[in-house]
Phi, psi and omega in degrees: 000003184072009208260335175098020199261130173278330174250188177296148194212113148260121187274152184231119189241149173250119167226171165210145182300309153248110174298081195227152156278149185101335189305165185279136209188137174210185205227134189257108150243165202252125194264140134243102177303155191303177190279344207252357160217071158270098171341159154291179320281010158327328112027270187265019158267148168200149194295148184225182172215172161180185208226161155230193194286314169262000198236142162247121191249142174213135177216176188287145137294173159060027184234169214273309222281333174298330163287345193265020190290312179306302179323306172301332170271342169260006155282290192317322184266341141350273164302310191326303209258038103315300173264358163296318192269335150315287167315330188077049181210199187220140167301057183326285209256176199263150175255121160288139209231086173289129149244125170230143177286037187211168186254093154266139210023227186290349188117002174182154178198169189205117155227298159282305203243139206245142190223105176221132166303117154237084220237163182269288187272069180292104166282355196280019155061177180126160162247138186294321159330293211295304188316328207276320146001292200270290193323307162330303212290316191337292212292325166317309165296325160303288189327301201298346204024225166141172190249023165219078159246106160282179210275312188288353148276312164311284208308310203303342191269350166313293188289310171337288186261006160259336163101007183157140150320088185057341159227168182302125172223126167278084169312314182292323186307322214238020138290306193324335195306320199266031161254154202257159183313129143310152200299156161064350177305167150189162192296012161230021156322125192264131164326019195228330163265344160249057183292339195261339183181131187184333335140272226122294198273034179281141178252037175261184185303071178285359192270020176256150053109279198250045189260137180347293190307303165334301206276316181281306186281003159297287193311317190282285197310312162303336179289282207281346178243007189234348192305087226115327219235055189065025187323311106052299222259014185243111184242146191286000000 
């Protein structure tokens, strides 16, 4: 903790489930052992840094993202310019980039500063590209603001314009889904007869513009989250 304590040092922490009276509540303590028996190789890890073209990135030594660095610095600026060009903006400041060698919450997150586990024995799975990906458009979307974001828009564009939650997903194909059947489609309707939709799982050119599914999860997300509320200010 950087604090130098030579001896044993005990914190007594209080918690409660709710802070209420009567609530449920028990009392935790916590040893912090001296600097001189700190593990190995803790001992000889320390925060380091460097810059890429878009990042200022800082991790542990002696940790995997330190072996994986050049790999890793060439993802980032990768994804930088993927989703800069996406977003429609331009990149002023360097984004900062936490790689911690332990798995937090799912494995990556974004508020100022962009945070992601890189680890050999990730279990939270994943691509890391997508990952470095979803984070960016966060961290992009903040910056860029606006006086409407809901929370189902922030993650979705997220998901979206990265190609899948962390990993490769065919989001559109499975836009298609929530659009109901053309008259007489069934689900063993042959494409030839159903071309725009009867499945769900039609695979044809959902990345245009003007294709039905599109159009229909446009329309439902101004309905259900705009209704009221300035609709005006939401573009496809």
């Amino acid at each position: 903790m950087g604090l130098g304590y030579q001896q044993p040092i005990r914190w007594r922490v209080y918690a409660a489930v709710q802070p209420v009276a009567g609530g449920a509540s028990w009392v935790e303590t916590v040893r912090l052992l001296p600097r001189n028996q700190v593990p190995l190789p803790e001992p000889q890890a320390a925060w380091e840094t460097t810059a890429s073209q878009c990042c200022q990135v800082y991790y542990i030594s002696g940790t995997q993202a330190e072996a994986d660095l050049p790999q890793l610095l060439e993802s980032l600026d990768a994804q930088a310019r993927d989703a800069s060009q996406r977003m429609g903006t331009e990149l002023s400041d360097p984004i900062p980039v936490v790689l911690l060698p332990r798995v937090l919450g799912h494995g990556g997150f974004a508020s100022n500063e962009i945070t992601v586990s890189h680890l050999v024995r990730n279990y939270m799975g994943g691509s890391q590209d997508i990952i470095f990906h979803h984070e960016m458009v966060h961290l992009l979307d903040a910056r860029l603001g606006g006086d409407l974001r809901p929370a189902a828009l922030v993650e979705g564009l997220a998901v979206y314009l990265s190609g899948g939650h962390f990993k490769p997903e065919p989001l559109l194909d499975r836009a298609a889904a929530l659009l109901p059947p053309d008259a007489g489609c069934t689900a063993w309707s042959p494409p030839s007869r159903c071309p725009i939709r009867c499945t769900g799982l039609w695979r044809g050119s959902l990345h245009s513009s003007t294709h039905p599914a599109r159009s229909f999860l446009l329309r439902t997300a101004r309905d259900r989250l705009f209704a009221g509320r300035r609709a005006d200010s939401f573009h496809g």
